[in-house]
N, CA, C and O atoms as a GROMACS GRO file, in nm:
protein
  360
    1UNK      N    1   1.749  -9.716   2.425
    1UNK     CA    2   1.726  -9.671   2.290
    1UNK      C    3   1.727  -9.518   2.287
    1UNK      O    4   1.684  -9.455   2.384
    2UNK      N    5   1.784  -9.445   2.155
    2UNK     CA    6   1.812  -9.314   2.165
    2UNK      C    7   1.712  -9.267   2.089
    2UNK      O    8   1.687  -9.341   1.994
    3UNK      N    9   1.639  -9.158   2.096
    3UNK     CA   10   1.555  -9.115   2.038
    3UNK      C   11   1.606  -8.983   1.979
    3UNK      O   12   1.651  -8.914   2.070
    4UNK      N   13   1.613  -8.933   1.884
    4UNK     CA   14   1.614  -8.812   1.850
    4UNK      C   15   1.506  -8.731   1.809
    4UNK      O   16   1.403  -8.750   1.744
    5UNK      N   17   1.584  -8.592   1.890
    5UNK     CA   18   1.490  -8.490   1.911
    5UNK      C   19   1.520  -8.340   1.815
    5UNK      O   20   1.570  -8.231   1.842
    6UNK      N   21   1.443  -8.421   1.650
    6UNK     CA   22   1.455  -8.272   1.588
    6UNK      C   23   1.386  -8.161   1.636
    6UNK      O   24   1.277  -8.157   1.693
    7UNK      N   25   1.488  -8.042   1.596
    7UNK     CA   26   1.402  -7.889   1.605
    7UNK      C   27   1.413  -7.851   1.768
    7UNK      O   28   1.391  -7.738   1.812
    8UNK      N   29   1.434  -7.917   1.814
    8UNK     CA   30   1.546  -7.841   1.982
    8UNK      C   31   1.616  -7.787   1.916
    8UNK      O   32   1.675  -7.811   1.811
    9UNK      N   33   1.605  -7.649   2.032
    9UNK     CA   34   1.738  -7.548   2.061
    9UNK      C   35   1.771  -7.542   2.174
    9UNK      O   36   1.689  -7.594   2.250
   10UNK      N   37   1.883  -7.490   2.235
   10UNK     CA   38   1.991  -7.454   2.353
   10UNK      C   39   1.869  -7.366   2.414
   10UNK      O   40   1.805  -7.392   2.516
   11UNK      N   41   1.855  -7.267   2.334
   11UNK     CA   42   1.708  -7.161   2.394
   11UNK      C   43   1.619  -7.210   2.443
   11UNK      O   44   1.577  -7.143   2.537
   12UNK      N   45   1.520  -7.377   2.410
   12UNK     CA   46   1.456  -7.433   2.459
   12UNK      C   47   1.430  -7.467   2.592
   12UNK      O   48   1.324  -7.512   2.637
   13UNK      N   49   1.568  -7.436   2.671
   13UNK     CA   50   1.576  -7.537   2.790
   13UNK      C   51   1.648  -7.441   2.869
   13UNK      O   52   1.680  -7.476   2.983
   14UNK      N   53   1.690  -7.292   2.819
   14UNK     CA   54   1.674  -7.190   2.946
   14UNK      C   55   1.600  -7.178   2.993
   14UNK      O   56   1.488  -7.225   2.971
   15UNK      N   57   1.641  -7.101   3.090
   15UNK     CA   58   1.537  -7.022   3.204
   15UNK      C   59   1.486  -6.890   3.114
   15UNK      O   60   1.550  -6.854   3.016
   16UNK      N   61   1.389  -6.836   3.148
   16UNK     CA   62   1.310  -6.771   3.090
   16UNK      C   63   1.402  -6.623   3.152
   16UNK      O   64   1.431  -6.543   3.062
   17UNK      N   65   1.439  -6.592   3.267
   17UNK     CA   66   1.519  -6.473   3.295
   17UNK      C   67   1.670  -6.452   3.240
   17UNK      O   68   1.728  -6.345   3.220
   18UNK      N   69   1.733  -6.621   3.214
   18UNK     CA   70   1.854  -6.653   3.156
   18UNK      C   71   1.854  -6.617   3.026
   18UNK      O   72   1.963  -6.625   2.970
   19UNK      N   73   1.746  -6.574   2.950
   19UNK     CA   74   1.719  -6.575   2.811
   19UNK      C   75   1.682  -6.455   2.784
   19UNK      O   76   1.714  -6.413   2.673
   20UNK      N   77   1.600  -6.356   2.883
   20UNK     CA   78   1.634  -6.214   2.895
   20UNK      C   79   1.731  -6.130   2.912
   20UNK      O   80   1.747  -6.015   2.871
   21UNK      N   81   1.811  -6.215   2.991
   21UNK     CA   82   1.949  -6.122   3.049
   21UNK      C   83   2.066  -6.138   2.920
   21UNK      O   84   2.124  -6.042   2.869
   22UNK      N   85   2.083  -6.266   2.885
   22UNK     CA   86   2.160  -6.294   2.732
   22UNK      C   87   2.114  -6.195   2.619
   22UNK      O   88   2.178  -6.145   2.526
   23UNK      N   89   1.972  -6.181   2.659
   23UNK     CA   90   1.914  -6.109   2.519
   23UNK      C   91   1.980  -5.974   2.506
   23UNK      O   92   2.060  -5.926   2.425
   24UNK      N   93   1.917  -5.930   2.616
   24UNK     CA   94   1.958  -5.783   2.659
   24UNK      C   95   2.142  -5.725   2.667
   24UNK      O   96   2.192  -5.616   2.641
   25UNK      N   97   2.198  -5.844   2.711
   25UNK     CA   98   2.314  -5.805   2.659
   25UNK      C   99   2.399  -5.819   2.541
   25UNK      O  100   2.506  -5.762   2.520
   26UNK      N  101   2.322  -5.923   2.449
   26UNK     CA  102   2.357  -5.905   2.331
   26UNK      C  103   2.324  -5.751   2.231
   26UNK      O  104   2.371  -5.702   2.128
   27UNK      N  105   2.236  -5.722   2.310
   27UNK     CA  106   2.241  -5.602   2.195
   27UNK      C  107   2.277  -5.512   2.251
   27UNK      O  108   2.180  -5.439   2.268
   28UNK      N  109   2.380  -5.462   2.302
   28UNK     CA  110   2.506  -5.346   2.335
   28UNK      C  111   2.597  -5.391   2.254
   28UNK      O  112   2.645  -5.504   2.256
   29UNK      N  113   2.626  -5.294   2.174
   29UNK     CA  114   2.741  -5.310   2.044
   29UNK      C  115   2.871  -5.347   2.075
   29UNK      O  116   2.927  -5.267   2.150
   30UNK      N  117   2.942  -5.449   2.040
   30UNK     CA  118   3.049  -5.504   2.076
   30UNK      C  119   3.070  -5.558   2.167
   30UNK      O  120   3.192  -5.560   2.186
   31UNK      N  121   2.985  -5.638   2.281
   31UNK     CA  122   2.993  -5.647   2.423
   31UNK      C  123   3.030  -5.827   2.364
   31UNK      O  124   3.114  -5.893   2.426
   32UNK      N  125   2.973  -5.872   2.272
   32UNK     CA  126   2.999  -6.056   2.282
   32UNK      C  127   3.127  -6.080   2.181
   32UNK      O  128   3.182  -6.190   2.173
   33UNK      N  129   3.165  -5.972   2.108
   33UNK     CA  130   3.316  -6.012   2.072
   33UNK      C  131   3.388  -5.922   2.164
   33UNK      O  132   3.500  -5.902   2.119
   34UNK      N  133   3.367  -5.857   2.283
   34UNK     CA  134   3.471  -5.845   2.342
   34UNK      C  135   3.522  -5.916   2.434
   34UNK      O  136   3.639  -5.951   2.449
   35UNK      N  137   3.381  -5.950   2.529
   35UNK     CA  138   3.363  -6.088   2.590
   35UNK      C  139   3.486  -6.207   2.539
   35UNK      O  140   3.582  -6.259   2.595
   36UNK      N  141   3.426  -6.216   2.406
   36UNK     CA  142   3.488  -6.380   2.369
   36UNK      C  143   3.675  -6.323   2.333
   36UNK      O  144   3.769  -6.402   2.328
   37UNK      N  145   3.683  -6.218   2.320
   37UNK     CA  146   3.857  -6.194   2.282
   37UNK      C  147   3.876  -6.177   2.442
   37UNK      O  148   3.958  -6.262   2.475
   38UNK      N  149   3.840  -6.112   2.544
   38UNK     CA  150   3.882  -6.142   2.660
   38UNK      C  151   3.913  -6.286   2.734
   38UNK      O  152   4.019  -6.326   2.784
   39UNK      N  153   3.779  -6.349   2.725
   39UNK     CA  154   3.848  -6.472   2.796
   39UNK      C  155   3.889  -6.563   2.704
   39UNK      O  156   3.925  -6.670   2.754
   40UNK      N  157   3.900  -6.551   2.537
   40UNK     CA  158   3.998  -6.670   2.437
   40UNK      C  159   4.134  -6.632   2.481
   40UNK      O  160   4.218  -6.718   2.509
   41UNK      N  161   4.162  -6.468   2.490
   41UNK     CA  162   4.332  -6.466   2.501
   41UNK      C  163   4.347  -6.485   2.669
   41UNK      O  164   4.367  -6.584   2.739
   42UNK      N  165   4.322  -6.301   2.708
   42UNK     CA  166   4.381  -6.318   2.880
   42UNK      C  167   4.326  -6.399   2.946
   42UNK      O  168   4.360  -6.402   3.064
   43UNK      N  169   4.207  -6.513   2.894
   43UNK     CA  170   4.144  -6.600   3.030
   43UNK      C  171   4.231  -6.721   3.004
   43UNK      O  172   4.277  -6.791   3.094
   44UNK      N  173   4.258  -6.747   2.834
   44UNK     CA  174   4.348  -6.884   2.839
   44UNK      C  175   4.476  -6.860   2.873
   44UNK      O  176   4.537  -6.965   2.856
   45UNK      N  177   4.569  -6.750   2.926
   45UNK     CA  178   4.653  -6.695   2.937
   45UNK      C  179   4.675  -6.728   3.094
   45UNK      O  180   4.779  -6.786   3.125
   46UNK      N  181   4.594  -6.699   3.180
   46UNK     CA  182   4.532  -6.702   3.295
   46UNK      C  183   4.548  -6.835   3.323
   46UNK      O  184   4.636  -6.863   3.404
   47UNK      N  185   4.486  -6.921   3.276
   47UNK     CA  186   4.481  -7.014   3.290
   47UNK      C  187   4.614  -7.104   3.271
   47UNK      O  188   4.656  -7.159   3.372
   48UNK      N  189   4.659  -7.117   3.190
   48UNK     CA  190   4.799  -7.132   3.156
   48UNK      C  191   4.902  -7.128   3.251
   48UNK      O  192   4.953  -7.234   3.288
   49UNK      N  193   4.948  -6.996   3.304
   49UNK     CA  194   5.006  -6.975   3.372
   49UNK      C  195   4.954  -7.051   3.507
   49UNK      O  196   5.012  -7.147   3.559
   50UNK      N  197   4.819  -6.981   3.560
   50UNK     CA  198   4.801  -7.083   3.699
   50UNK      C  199   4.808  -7.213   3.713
   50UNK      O  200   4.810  -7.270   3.822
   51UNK      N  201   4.814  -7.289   3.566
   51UNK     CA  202   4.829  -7.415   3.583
   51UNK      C  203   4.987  -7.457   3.621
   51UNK      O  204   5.023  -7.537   3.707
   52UNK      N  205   5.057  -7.388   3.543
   52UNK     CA  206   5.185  -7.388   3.541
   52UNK      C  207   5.278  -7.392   3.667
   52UNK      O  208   5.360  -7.473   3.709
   53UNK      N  209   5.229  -7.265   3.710
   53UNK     CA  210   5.246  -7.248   3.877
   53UNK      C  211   5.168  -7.326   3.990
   53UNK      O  212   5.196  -7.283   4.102
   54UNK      N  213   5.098  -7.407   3.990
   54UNK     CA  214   5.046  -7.502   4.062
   54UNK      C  215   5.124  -7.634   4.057
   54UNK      O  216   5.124  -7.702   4.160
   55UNK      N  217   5.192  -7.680   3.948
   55UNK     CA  218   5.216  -7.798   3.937
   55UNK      C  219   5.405  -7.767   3.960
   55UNK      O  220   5.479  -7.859   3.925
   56UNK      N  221   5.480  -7.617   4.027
   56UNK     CA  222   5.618  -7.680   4.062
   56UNK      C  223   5.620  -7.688   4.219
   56UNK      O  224   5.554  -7.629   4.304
   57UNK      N  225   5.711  -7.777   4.224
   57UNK     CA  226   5.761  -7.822   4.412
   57UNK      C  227   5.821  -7.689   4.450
   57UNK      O  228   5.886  -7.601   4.395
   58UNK      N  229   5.745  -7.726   4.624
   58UNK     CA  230   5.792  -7.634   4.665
   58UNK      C  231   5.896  -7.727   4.756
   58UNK      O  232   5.876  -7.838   4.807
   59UNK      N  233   6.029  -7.633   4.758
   59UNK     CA  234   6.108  -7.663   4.881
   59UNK      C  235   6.061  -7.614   5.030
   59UNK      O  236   6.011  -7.503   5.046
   60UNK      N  237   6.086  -7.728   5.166
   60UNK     CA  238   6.071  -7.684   5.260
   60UNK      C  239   6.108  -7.530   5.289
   60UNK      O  240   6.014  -7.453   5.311
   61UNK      N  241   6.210  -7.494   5.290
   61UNK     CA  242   6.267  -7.358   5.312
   61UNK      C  243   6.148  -7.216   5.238
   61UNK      O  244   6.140  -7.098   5.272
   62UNK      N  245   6.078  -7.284   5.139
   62UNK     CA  246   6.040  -7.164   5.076
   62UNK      C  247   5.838  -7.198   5.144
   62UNK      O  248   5.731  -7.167   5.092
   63UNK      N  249   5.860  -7.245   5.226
   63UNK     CA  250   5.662  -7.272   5.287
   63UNK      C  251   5.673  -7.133   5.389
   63UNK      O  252   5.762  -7.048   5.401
   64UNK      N  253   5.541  -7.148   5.456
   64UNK     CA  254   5.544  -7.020   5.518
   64UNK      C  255   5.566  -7.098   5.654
   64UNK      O  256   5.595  -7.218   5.648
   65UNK      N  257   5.549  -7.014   5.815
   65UNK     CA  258   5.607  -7.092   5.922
   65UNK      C  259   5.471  -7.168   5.963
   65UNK      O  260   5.464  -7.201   6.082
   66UNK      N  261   5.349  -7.203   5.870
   66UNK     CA  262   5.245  -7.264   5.956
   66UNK      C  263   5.325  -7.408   5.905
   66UNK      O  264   5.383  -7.475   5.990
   67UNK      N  265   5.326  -7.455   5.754
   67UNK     CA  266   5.323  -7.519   5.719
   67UNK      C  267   5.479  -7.634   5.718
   67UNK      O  268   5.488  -7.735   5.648
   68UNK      N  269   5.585  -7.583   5.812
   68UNK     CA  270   5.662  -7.647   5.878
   68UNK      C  271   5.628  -7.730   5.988
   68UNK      O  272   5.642  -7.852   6.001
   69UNK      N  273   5.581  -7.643   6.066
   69UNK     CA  274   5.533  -7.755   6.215
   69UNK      C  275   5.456  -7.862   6.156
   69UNK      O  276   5.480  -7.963   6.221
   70UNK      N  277   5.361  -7.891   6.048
   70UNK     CA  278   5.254  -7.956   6.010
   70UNK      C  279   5.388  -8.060   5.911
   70UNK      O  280   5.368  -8.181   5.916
   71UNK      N  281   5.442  -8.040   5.875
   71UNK     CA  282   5.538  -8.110   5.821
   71UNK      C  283   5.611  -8.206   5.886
   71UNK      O  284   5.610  -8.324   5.851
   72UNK      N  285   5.680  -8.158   5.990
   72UNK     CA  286   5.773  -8.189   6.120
   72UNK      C  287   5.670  -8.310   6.171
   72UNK      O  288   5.705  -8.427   6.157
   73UNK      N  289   5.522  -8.272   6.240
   73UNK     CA  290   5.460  -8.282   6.306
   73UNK      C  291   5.425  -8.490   6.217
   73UNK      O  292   5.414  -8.597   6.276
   74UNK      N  293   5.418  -8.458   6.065
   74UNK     CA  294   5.381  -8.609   5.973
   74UNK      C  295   5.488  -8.665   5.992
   74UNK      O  296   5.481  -8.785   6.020
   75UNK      N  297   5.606  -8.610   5.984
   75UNK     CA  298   5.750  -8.747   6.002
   75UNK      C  299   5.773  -8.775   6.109
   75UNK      O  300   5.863  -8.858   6.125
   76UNK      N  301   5.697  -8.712   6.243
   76UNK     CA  302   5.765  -8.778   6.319
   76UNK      C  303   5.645  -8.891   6.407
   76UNK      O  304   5.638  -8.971   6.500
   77UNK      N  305   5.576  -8.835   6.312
   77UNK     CA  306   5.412  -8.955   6.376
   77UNK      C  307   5.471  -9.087   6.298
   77UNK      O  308   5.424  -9.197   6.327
   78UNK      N  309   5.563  -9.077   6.209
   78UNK     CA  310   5.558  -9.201   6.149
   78UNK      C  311   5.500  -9.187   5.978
   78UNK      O  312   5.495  -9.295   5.919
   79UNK      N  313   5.482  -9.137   5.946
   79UNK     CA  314   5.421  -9.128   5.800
   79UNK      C  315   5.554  -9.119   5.721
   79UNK      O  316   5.549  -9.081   5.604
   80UNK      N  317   5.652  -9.145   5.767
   80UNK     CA  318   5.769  -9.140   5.657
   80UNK      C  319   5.804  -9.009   5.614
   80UNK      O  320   5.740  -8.914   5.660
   81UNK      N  321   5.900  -8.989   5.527
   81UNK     CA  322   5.879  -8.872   5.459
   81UNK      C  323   5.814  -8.782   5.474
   81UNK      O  324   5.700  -8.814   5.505
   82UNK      N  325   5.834  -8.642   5.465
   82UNK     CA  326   5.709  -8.552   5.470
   82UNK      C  327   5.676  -8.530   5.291
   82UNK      O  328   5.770  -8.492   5.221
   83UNK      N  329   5.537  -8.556   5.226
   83UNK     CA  330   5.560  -8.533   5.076
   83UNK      C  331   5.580  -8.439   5.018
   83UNK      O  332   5.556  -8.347   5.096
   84UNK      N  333   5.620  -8.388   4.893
   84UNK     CA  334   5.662  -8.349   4.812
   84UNK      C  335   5.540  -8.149   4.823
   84UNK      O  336   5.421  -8.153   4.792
   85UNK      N  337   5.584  -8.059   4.853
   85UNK     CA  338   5.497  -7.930   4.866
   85UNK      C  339   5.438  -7.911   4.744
   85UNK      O  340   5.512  -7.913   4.646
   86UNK      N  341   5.332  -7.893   4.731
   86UNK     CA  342   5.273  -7.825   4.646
   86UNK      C  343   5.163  -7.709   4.647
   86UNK      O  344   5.112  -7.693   4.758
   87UNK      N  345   5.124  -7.640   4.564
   87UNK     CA  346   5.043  -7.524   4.592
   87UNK      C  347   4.898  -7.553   4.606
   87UNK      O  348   4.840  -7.617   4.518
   88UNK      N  349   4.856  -7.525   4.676
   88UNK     CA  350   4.714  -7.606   4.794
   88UNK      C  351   4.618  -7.636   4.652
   88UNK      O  352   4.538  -7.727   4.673
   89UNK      N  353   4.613  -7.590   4.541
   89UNK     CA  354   4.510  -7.559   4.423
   89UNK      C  355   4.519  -7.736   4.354
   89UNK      O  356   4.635  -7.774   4.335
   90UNK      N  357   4.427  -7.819   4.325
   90UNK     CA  358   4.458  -7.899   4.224
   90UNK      C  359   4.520  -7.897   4.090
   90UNK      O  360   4.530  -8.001   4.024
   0.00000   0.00000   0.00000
């Protein structure tokens, strides 16, 4: 059963130093809309791109020389195929 809990706030359930340090930097003039235009554009920007670049194949030819031997080393144990390269990041 759900109970609701009027008159909670987000503030309720900081930390008491987490709620100083927010405080204190809210009041330097312009610091939380610059904040939020920094990471809405260049952080989703950022993001974007690294996703982008994580998810193309790499060809054998283009790995560095560790990650050949370790290649070589799965097809010939038997694992078939060596799979498909990708950039170590999920």
């Amino acid at each position: 059963m759900k109970l609701p809990l009027f008159g909670l706030r987000a503030d309720d359930f900081r930390h008491p130093l987490d709620f100083e340090a927010t405080t204190t930097l809210k009041q330097i003039p312009g610091l939380p809309v610059l904040i939020r235009s920094l990471l809405g554009e260049v952080g989703e920007q950022f993001f974007y791109l690294e996703n982008i670049a994580s998810s193309i194949p790499r060809r054998p030819q283009s790995t560095s020389p560790i990650c050949t031997p370790a290649t070589r080393r799965g097809s010939r144990a038997g694992c078939g195929s060596a799979p498909a390269l990708r950039s170590p990041r999920p």
